[in-house]
N, C-alpha and C positions, 0 to 999 in steps of 0.2 A: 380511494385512499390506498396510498403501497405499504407493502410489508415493512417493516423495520426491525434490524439487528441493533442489539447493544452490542456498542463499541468502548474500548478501555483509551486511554492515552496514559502512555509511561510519565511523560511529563508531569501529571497530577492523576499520581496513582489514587483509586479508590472512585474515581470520576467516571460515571458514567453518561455517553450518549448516545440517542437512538437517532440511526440512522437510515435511510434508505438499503433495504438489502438487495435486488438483483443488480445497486449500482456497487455497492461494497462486494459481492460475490466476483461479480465481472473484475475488477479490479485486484482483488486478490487472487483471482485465478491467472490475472494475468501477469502480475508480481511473481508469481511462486513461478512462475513460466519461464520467469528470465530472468529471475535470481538466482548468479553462482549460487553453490551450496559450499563453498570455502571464500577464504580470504584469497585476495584484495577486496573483492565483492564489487560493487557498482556504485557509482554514485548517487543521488536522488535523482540528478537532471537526466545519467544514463538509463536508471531505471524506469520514470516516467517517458523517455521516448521508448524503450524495448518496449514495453505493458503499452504504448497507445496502438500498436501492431495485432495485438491479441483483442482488443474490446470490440464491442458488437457497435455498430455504427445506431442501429434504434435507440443505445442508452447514452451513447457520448458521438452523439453525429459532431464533424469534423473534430475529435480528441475534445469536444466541448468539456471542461472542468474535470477535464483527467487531471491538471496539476493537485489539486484539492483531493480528491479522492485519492491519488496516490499517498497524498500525507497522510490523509485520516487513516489508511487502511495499515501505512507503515508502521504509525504511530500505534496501532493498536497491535498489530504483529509481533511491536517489538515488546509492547506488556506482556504478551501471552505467551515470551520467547519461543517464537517460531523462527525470528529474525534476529539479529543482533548489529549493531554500531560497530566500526570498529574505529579506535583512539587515532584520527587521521585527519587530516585537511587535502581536503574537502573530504567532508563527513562520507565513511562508503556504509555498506550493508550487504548481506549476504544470508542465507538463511541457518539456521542452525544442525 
């Protein structure tokens, strides 16, 4: 059985889910890696391709469901403002 983190989603604040942690670790290490720390920030699709550069191939062999992961991990980033949105089309992100 693997370890599990709770994860937050801003979407439906107060909601919690447990999910895989050295999969969520890797992914937000790899996020925080290649997220400007100012505006314009990245988009989700630019930040999902920088962060599939940084993850370990044993947990996402060929970027397997890095797209997923990078939502879960943003989505919870952004409840625990580490990250933030910014009012833009297409949505960018950048850390705080």
């Amino acid at each position: 059985m693997t370890e599990k983190i709770e994860v937050e989603n801003i979407n439906t604040p107060g909601k919690i889910t447990r999910v895989d942690r050295a999969k969520y670790e890797a992914m937000k290490s790899a996020m925080l890696a290649t997220l400007p720390k100012s505006a314009p920030g990245m988009t989700a699709k630019e930040s999902k391709d920088a962060a599939k550069a940084h993850l370990p191939e044993a947990l996402f062999p060929g970027g397997a469901t890095s797209g997923w992961w990078q939502k879960c991990v943003q989505l919870d980033l952004e409840a625990k403002g580490v990250i933030v949105r910014e009012n833009s089309k297409p949505l960018r992100f950048h850390q705080v």
